[in-house]
SEZA-93438 format. One record per residue (C-alpha): residue in one letter; chain; x, y, z. Coordinates in steps of 0.05 Angstrom, whole numbers, plus 5000, padded with zeros to 4 digits. Each point is the difference from the previous one (the first is absolute). Layout:
residues N
  aa  ch    xx    yy    zz
   a   A     X     Y     Z
...
END
This chain:
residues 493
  aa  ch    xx    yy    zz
   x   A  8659  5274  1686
   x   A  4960  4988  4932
   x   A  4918  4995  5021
   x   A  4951  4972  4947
   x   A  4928  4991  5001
   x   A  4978  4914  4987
   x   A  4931  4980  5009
   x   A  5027  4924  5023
   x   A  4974  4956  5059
   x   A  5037  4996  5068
   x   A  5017  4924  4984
   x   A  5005  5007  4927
   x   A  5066  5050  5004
   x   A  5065  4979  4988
   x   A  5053  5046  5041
   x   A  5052  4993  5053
   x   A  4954  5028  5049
   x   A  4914  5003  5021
   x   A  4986  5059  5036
   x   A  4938  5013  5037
   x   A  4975  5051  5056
   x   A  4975  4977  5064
   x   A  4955  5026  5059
   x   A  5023  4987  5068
   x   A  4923  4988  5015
   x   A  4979  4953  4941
   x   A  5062  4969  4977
   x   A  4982  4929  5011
   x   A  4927  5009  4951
   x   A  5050  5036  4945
   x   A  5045  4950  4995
   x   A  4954  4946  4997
   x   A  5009  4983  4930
   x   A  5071  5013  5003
   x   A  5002  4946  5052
   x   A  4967  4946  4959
   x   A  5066  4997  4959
   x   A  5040  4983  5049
   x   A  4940  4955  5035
   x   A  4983  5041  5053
   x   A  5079  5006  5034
   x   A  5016  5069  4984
   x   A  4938  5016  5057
   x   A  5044  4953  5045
   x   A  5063  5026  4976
   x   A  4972  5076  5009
   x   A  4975  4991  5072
   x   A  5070  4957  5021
   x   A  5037  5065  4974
   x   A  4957  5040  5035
   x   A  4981  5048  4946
   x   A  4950  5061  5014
   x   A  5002  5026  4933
   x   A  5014  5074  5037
   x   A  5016  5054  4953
   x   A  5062  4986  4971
   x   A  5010  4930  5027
   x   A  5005  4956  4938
   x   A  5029  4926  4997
   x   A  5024  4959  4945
   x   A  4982  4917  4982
   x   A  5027  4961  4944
   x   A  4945  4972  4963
   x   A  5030  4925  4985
   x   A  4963  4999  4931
   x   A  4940  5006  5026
   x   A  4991  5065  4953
   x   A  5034  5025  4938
   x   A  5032  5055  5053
   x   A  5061  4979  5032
   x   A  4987  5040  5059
   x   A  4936  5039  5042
   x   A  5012  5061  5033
   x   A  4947  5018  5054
   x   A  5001  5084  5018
   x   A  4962  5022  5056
   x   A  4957  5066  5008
   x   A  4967  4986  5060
   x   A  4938  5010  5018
   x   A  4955  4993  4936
   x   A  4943  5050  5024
   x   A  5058  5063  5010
   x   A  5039  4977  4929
   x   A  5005  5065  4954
   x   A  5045  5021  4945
   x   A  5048  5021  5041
   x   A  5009  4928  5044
   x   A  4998  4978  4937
   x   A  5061  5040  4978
   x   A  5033  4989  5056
   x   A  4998  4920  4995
   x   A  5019  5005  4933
   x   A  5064  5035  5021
   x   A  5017  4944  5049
   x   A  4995  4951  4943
   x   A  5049  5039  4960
   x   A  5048  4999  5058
   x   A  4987  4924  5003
   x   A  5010  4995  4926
   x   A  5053  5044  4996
   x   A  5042  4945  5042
   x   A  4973  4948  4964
   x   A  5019  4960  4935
   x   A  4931  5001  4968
   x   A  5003  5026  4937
   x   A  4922  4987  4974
   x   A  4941  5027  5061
   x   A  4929  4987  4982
   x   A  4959  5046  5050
   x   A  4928  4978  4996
   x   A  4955  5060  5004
   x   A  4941  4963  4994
   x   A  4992  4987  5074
   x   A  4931  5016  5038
   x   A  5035  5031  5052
   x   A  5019  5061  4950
   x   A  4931  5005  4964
   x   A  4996  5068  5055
   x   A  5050  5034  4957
   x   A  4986  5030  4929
   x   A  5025  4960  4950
   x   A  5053  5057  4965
   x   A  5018  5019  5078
   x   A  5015  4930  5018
   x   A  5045  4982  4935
   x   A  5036  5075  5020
   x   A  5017  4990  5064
   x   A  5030  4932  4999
   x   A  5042  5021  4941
   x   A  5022  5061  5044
   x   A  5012  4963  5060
   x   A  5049  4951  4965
   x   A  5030  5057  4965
   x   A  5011  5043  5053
   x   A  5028  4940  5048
   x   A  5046  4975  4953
   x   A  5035  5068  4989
   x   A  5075  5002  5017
   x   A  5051  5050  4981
   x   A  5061  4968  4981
   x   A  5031  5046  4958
   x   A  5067  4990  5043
   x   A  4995  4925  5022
   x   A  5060  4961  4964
   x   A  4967  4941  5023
   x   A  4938  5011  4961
   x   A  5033  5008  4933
   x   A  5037  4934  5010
   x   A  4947  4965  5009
   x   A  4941  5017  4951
   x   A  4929  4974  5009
   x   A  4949  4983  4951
   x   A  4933  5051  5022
   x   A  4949  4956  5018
   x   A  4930  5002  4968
   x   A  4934  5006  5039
   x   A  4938  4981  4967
   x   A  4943  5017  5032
   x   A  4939  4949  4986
   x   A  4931  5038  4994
   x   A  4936  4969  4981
   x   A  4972  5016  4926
   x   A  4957  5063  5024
   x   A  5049  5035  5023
   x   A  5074  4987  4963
   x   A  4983  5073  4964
   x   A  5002  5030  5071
   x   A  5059  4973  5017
   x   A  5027  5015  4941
   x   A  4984  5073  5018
   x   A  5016  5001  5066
   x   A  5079  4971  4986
   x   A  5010  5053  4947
   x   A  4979  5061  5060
   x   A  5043  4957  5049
   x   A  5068  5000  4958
   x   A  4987  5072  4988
   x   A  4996  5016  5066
   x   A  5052  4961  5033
   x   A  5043  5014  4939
   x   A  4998  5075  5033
   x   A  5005  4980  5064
   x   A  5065  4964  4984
   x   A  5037  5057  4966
   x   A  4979  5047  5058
   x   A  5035  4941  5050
   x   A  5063  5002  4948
   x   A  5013  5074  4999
   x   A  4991  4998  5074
   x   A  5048  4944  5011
   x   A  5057  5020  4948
   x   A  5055  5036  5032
   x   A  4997  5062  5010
   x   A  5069  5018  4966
   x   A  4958  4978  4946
   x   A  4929  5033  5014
   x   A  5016  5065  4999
   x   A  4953  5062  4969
   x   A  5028  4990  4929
   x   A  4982  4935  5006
   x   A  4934  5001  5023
   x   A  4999  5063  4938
   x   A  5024  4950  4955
   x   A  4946  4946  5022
   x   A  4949  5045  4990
   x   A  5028  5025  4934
   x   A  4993  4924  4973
   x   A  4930  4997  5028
   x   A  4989  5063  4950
   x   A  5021  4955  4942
   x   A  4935  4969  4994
   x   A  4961  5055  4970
   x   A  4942  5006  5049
   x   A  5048  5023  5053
   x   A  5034  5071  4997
   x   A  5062  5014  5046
   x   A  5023  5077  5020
   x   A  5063  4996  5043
   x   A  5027  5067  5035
   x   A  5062  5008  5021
   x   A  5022  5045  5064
   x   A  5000  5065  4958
   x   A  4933  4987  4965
   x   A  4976  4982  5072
   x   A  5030  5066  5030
   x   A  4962  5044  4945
   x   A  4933  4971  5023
   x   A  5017  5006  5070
   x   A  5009  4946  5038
   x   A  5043  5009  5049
   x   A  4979  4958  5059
   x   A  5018  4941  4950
   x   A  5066  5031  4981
   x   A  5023  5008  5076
   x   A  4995  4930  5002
   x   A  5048  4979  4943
   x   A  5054  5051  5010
   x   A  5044  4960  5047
   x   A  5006  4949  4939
   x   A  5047  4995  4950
   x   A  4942  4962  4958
   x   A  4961  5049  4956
   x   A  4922  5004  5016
   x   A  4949  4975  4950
   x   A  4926  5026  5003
   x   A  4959  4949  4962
   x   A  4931  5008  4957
   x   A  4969  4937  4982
   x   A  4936  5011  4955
   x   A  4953  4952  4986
   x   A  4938  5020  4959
   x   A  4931  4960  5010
   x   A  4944  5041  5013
   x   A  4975  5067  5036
   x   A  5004  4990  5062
   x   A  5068  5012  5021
   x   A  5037  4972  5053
   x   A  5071  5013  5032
   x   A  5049  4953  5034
   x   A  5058  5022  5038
   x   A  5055  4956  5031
   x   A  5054  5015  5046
   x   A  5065  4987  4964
   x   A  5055  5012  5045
   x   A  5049  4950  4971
   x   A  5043  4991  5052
   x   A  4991  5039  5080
   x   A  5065  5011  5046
   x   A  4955  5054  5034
   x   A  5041  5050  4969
   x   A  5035  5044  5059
   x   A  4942  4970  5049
   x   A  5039  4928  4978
   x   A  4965  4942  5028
   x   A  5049  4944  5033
   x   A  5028  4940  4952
   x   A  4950  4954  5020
   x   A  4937  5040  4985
   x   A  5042  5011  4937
   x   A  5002  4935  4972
   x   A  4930  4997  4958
   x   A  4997  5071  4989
   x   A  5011  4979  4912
   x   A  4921  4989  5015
   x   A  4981  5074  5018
   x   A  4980  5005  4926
   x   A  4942  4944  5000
   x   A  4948  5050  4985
   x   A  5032  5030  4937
   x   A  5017  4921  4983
   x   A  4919  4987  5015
   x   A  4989  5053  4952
   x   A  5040  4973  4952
   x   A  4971  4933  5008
   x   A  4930  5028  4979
   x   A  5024  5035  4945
   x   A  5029  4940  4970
   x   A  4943  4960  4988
   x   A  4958  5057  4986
   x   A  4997  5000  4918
   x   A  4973  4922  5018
   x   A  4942  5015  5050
   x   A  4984  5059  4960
   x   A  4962  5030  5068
   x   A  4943  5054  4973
   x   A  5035  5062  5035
   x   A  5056  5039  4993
   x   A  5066  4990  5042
   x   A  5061  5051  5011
   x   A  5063  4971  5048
   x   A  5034  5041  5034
   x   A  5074  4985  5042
   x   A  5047  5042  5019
   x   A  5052  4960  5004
   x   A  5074  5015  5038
   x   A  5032  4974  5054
   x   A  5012  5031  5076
   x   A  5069  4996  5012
   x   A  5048  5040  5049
   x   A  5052  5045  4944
   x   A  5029  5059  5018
   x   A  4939  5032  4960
   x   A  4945  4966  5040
   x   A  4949  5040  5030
   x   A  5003  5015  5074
   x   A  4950  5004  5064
   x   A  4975  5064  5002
   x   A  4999  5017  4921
   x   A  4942  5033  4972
   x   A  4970  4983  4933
   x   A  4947  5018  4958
   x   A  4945  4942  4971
   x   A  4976  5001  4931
   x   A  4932  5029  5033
   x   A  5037  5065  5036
   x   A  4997  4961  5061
   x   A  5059  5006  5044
   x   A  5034  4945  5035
   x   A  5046  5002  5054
   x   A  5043  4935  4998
   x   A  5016  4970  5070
   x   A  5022  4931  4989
   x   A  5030  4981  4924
   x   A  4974  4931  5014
   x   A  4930  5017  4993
   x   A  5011  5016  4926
   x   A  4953  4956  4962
   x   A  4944  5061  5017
   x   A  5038  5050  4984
   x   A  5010  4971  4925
   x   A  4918  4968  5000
   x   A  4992  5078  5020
   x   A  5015  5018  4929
   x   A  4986  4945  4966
   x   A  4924  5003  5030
   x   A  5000  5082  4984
   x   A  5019  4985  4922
   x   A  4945  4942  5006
   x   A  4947  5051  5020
   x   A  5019  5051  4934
   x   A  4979  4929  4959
   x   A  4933  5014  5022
   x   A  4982  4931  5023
   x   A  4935  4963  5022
   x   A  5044  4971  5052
   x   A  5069  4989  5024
   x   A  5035  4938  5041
   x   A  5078  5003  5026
   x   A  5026  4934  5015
   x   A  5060  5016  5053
   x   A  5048  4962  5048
   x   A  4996  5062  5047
   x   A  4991  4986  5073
   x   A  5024  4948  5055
   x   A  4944  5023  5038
   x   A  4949  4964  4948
   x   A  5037  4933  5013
   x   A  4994  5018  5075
   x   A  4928  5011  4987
   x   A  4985  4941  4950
   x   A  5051  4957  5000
   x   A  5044  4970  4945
   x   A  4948  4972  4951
   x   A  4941  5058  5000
   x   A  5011  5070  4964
   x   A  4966  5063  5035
   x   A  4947  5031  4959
   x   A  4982  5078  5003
   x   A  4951  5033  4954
   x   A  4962  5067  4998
   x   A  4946  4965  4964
   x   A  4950  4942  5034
   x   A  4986  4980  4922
   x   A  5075  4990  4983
   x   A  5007  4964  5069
   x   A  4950  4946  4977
   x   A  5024  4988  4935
   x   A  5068  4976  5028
   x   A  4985  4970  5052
   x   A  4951  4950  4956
   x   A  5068  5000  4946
   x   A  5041  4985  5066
   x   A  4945  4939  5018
   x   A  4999  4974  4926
   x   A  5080  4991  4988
   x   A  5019  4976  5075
   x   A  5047  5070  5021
   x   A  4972  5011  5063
   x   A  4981  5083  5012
   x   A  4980  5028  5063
   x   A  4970  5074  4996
   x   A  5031  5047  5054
   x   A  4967  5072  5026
   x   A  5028  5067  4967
   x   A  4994  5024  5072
   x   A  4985  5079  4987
   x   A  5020  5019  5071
   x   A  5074  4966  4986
   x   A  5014  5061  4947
   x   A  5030  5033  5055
   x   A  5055  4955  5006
   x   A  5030  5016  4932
   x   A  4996  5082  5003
   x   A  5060  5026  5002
   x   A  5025  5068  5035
   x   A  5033  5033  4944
   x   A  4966  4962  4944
   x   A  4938  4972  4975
   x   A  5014  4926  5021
   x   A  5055  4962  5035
   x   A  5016  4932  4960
   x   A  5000  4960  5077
   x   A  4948  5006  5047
   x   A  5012  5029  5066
   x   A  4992  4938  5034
   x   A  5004  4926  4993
   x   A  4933  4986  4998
   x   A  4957  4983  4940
   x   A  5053  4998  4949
   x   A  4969  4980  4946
   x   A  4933  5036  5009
   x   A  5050  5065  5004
   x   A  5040  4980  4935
   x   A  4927  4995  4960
   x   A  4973  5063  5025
   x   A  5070  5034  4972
   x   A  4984  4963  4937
   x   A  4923  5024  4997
   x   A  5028  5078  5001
   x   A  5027  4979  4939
   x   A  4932  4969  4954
   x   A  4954  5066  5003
   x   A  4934  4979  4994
   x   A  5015  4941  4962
   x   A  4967  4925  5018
   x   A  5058  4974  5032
   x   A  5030  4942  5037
   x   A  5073  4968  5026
   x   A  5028  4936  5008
   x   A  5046  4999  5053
   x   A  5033  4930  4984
   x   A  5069  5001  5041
   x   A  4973  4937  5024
   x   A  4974  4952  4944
   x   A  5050  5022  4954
   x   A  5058  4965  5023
   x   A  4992  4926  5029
   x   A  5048  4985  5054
   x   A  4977  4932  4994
   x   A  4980  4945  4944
   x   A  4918  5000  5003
   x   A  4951  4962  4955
   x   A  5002  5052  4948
   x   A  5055  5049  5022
   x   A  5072  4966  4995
   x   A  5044  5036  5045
   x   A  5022  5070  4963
   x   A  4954  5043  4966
   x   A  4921  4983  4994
   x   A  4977  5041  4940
   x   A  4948  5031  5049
   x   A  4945  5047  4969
   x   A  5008  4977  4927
   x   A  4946  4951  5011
   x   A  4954  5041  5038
   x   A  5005  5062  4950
   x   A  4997  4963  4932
   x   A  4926  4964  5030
   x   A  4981  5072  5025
   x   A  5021  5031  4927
   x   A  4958  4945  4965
   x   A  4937  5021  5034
   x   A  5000  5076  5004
END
């Protein structure tokens, strides 16, 4: 989609489609001018079709000539006292999926509408851009179908009123930046994963380093050994795919911050193999390191005012005759020792390392993004990541990012008392609990013996990364999840 900003009257546009927002509550008094074009039948027409303008309902009329457009779109976003940005968002993204079946190729969008004026005027313009963008994405890298039959990208203009076309203006620019990330996180997620391996992803982040406000270190397994990470290591030594620890360096200010994503590439389970079925997605057990990635793209543009290191450690788990076994011992960049019960709970034992190295960066604060536990899904659900933080600050902060870009965040205990579940009897940890219970509150407290004193939190995303479904925003496959959220935290630290 190509968005511009037009200050141009509803019935003065010429386009293939009108599109205007709706409340479920005051859809008849919004329309009402609307309905004088068509001499007061698309009222009749609306309440024969039974249209509550719900959120996400929309319907479609021909105009018969009545205006320059050839066509009105009406979007619902139900109720118009509870709209926000992200209802907004999210009846945007239904649009696109309307669109995206469509044969409109011109969409004027009229922003102009009372029923917004509650939004800022740079929010508004941003998250209508982003919930078109976002909805329309499809990867169709492998569809033959798709390359036979081209289509020509259609072009949204989005009509303001005079006052505020410079907000708009601003508010599109921040919105193609950040879906722009969004979408490359969704594409490394959804490649293959013959293809996304960790000199891949070390290759990625090497052409990230090309532009020069981005430096890229990449380690390889002996560089990694000298500095000691061994919990990491264990991981990759049942693949025949080298290991790649990445740096990603992004230089804005003091304040220094450190983002860490899981970047298992592709998880049999190693010896502890999960069954086929559980298999079948695993290409997306690297959607934190992709997140990372993500942000660092579109960093040089936002230009945020602190300073950001990435770090992935990226390899995959696989079952070789070199993989590590229950019942091995290793020994964490920290000197903490690890006794390794089940080789499918892996992704901590490489953030183990990663999150020690972070912590000799001397941070103001660290976040891991990770697709680590089935119990947070249990917990949560498919669409919410588990939040867990050592610091009430850091909490807040992401939870209002979380709020602002629509990724729903839920914050879960670091239940102190549950740190007996992970001691181990002839180490310093076990990498499972001892029971079933509280799985993911178990994983995180493994992860915070790892961060020191450092302001810390982790996104446990095994839900929202992946969508098993098509959603508003979310086409089934990967979601992008956290690139959103972090770039609106980074802006405002």
């Amino acid at each position: 989609m190509k968005f511009k900003v037009k200050s141009v009257k509803w019935n003065k546009v010429e386009a293939d489609a009108l599109v205007m927002f709706v409340s479920s509550d005051r859809w008849v008094s919004e329309i009402a001018l609307l309905d004088k074009s068509y001499s007061g039948n698309l009222k009749k027409d609306l309440e024969l079709d039974k249209f509550e303008a719900k959120l996400g309902k929309l319907i479609a009329y021909p105009t018969f000539g009545q205006l320059p457009a050839k066509s009105v779109v009406l979007v619902g976003v139900g109720e118009s006292e509870k709209l926000d940005p992200a209802k907004l968002r999210q009846a945007a993204g239904h649009l696109a999926r309307y669109l995206k079946n469509s044969h409109k190729q011109t969409v004027a969008l009229d922003l102009s509408l009372p029923l917004l004026a509650k939004i800022a005027p740079e929010q508004e313009a941003q998250v209508v851009v982003e919930g078109l963008a976002l909805g329309a994405y499809k990867f169709n890298k492998y569809k033959s179908e798709d390359k036979t039959k081209p289509r020509a990208e259609i072009e949204v203009w989005l009509l303001v009123n005079p006052a505020r076309i410079q907000h708009a203006v601003n508010g599109v620019k921040v919105a193609e930046l950040m879906v722009g990330a969004t979408c490359f996180a969704r594409d490394l997620v959804n490649e293959s994963p013959t293809v996304t391996t960790p000199t891949y992803l070390a290759n990625v982040a090497r052409n990230l380093g090309k532009h020069g406000e981005i430096t890229v270190e990449v380690l390889d397994a002996s560089e990694a050994k000298k500095l000691g990470m061994n919990a990491y290591l264990a991981v990759a030594r049942g693949s025949a795919e080298a290991p790649k620890f990445i740096k990603l360096t992004y230089k804005g200010g003091k304040k220094k911050v450190v983002l860490a994503g899981k970047a298992i590439t592709f998880d049999t389970g190693g010896l502890s193999l999960k069954d086929a079925k559980n298999m079948e997605t695993m290409k997306m057990d690297m959607a934190g390191a992709a997140a990372v990635l993500g942000v660092f793209k579109v960093l040089p543009s936002l230009k945020p005012k602190v300073t950001v290191i990435g770090l992935i450690a990226a390899t995959e788990n696989m079952p070789g005759s070199k993989a590590s076994k229950p019942g091995d011992v290793v020994i964490a960049l920290n000197g903490k020792s690890i006794e390794i019960l089940n080789t499918d709970a892996e992704g901590r034992l490489t953030l183990a390392d990663v999150l020690a190295y972070g912590v000799l960066e001397k941070p103001d604060l660290m976040i891991d993004l990770a697709t680590l536990t089935g119990a947070c899904m249990v917990a949560l659900g498919e669409d919410i990541a588990g939040l867990f933080t050592n610091n009430e600050e850091l909490k807040k902060q992401l939870l209002t990012a979380s709020w602002e870009t629509g990724e729903k965040i839920w914050d879960l205990p670091l239940e102190k008392d549950y740190r007996e579940l992970i001691k181990s009897d002839i180490a310093d940890l076990r990498n499972i609990a001892k029971n079933r219970y509280g799985g993911a509150i178990t994983a995180a407290l493994f992860l915070e013996e790892f961060v020191g004193l450092v302001p810390w939190a982790h996104l446990d995303i095994a839900g929202p990364a992946f969508a098993e479904k098509d959603g508003p925003l979310t086409p089934k496959g990967a979601t992008g999840f956290g690139v959103m959220t972090l770039l609106a935290l980074l802006q405002k630290l």
